[in-house]
N, C-alpha and C positions, 0 to 999 in steps of 0.2 A: 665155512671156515676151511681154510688149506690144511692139512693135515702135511706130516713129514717132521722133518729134524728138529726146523725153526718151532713148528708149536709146540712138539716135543719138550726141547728146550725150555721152552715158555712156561708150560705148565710145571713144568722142575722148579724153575728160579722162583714162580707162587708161591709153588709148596714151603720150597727153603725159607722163604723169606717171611709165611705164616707161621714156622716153624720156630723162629728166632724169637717172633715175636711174644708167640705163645708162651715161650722157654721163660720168658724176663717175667711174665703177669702169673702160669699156673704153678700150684704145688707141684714138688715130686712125685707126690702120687698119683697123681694124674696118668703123667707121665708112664708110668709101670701097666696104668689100664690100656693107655693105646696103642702103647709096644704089645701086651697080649690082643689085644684087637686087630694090630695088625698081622700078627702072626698068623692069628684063626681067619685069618680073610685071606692071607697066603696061601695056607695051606686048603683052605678053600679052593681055591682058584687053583692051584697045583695038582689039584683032583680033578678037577673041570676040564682041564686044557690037556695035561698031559697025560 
């Protein structure tokens, strides 16, 4: 697989577009647990890298 902007891109437009889908079928709360999940895998990786 090419790596660069194009798959970049690519992998964005997935996520956005699993994200919509998600948005229409899950509860709110849901929603609340993967906004903290993503936070604590941020600041994970914020630790890691920088």
């Amino acid at each position: 697989m090419r790596k660069g902007r194009r798959g970049m891109w690519g992998c964005i437009a997935i996520f956005a577009g699993l994200v919509i889908i998600l948005s229409l079928v899950l509860p709110v709360e849901f929603w609340w647990f993967i906004f903290a999940a993503a936070l604590i895998g941020l600041g994970i990786w914020y630790l890691r890298c920088c």
